[in-house]
N, C-alpha and C positions, 0 to 999 in steps of 0.2 A: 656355809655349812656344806660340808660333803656327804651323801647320800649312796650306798647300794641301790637301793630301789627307783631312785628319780637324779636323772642327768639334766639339771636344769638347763645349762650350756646349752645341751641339743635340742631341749625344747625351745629355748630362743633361736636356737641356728634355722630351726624349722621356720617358725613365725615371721623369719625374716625370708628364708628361699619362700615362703608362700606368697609374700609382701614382693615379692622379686617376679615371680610368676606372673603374678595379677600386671601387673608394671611390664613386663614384657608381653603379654598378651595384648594389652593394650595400644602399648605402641606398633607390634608386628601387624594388626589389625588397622593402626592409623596409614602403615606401612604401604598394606595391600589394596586398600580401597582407596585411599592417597585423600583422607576424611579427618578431621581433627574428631567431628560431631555427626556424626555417621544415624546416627536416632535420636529419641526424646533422651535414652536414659543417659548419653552423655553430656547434654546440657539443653536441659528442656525449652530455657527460654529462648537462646538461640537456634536452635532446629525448627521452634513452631516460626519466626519470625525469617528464616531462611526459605521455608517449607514455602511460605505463603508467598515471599520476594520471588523464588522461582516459578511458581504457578504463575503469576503475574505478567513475569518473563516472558512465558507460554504464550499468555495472552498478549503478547505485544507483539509477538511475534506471528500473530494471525492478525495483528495489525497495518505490519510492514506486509505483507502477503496480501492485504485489500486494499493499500495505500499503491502498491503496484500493478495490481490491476486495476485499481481505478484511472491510475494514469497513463495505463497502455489504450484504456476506453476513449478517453480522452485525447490521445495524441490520432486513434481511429478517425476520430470526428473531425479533427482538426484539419488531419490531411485530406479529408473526404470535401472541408468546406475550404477549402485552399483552391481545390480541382477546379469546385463551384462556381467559386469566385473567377476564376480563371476563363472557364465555358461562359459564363454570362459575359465578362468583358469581351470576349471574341464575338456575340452576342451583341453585343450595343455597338460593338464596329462595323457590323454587319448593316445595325439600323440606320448608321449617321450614310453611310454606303448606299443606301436603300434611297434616301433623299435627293444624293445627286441627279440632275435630272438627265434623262435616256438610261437608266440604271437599268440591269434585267435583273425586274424585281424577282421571277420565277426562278432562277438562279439562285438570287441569295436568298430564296424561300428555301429550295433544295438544300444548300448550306445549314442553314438555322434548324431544319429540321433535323439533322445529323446532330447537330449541337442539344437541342432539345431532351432528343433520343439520349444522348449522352449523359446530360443533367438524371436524367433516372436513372441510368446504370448505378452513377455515383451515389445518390442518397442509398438505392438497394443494399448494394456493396460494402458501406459505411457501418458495419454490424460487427460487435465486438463482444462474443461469450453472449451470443442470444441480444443483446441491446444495441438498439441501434437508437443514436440519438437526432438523426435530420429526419426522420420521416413520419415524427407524430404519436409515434406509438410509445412513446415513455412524458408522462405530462412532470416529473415528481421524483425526483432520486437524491436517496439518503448514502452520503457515499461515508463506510467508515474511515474515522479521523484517529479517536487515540481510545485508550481502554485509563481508569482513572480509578483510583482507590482514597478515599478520604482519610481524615483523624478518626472517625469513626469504625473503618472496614466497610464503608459502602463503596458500591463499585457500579461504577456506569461509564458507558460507551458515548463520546463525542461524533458526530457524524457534521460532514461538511453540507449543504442542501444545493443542489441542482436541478436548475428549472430547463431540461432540452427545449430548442425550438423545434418550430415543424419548418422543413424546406419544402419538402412534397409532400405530402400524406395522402394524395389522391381524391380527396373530398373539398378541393378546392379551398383548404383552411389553410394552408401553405407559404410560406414568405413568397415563392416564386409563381403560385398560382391565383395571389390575391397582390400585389401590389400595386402599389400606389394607388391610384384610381377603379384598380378594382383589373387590372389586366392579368393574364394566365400565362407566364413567359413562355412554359411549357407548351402550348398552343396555339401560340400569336404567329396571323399570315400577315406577312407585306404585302406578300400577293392577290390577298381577298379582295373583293370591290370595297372603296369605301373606307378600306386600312387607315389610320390612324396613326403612321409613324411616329410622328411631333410625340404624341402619348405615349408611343411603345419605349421611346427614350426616355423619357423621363422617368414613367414606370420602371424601367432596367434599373435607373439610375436610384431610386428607392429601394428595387431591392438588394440591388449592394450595399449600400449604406445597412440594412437590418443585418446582411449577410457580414458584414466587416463587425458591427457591434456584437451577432453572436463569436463571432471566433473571438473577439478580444474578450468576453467573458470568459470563454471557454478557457483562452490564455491565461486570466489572472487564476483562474479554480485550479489550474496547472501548477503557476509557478506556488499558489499554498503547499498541494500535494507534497511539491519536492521538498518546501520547506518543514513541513511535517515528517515526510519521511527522515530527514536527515537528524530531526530531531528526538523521532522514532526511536532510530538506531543507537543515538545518544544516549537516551535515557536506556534503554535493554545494557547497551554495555555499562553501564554505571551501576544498574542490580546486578548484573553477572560479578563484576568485580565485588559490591558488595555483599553479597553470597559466599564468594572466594572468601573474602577477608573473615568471614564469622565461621565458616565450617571446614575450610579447607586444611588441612595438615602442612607443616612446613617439612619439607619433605629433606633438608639439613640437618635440621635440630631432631629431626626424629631417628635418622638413618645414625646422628652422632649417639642419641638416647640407645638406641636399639644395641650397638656397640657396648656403653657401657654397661647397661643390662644383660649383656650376656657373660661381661665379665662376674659380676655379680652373681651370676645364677652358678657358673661353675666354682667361685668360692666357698659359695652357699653347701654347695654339695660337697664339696671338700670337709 
């Protein structure tokens, strides 16, 4: 039916450039923000479950950042008990030394004392971000490990446990102030009356042993670390990717969409 008063034609030519509008704003918008799902109203279920994978992200990503400074703490301690190790064995050669006979014991008392002296720089010095682990003052450290979300949405923090030893702690509770038999390596004379070498070796030779067992803890709580971190980083980039894939715009098909949408709109107005 043909109408004076009502151009039906134009009312559908309308309905459809508006249909063409909506459709081009949409994609111009996926265009700009380079977002397939930009908010809830574009697809609610996928945005809350994006929303939450990147928050997570977030949080693993303060994971890798405590996984890395745990193991700079660690590699501190290590090379601090490396030193240690090192000053005590110069230390016990000093003592097998001390036994030869006409030796000048006051000499190699002089020596040892220097070495001694040394052993406390090094535990001092061994401090990393306030914590230092040879010198007593940490009994108890919860180092974080990974951040964990359940079938549920419950969410809890894994943490590795580390027990520091004490090398010196200056109250005499010390691997190198209490070993073996009960000797203070930090204060033992050859040259005293009375010395006890036979014993200062031996004692030496105890507290390397404890000193070799902490650095090899210390090494295995390491090599976790790295394996943690690497797997850290694994899992973040596997959410990143799966984020992409649910909310990201294909930025092809949309630049091809945006094309023929604009054809559309000037036909529409035509």
């Amino acid at each position: 039916m043909s109408s004076l008063l009502t151009n039906a034609s134009a009312i559908t030519a309308l309905q459809n450039l508006a249909n063409t509008q909506k459709a081009l704003q949409t994609t111009q918008n996926q265009i700009s923000t380079g977002l397939r799902v930009s908010s809830a109203a574009d697809n609610a279920a996928y945005w809350s479950i994006a929303t939450t994978m990147s928050s997570d992200n977030g949080a693993l990503g303060a994971v890798k950042d405590a996984l890395a400074e745990s193991a700079s703490m660690i590699d501190v301690a290590n090379a601090a008990l490396k030193s240690t190790i090192d000053v005590v064995n110069k230390i016990k050669t000093d003592l097998v030394s001390a036994k030869q006979p006409g030796a000048d014991l006051s000499k190699i008392q002089t020596e040892l004392k220097s070495l001694q002296a040394q052993l406390g720089s090094i535990v001092k010095s061994s401090a990393f971000n306030g914590q230092n682990w040879l010198d007593g003052s940490q009994t108890s450290i919860k180092l974080v490990a990974a951040f964990n979300r359940d079938a549920a949405g419950a969410t809890s923090v894994d943490t590795i446990d580390v027990t520091p030893a004490s090398v010196i702690d200056g109250a005499g509770g010390g691997i190198l102030e209490a070993a073996g038999s009960g000797t203070d390596i930090t204060t033992m004379d050859v040259s005293a009356t009375g010395a006890d070498i036979d014993a200062f070796i031996a004692d030496t030779d105890v507290a390397l042993g404890a000193l070799t067992d902490y650095s090899a803890t210390l090494g295995a709580t390491k090599t976790r670390l790295d394996l943690q971190q690497t797997f850290v980083s694994s899992l973040s980039d596997a959410l990143t990717k799966g984020v992409s894939a649910m909310v990201d715009a294909d930025m092809n098909q949309a630049s091809t969409r945006l094309q023929a949408l604009q054809t559309q709109q000037q036909l529409g107005v035509q």
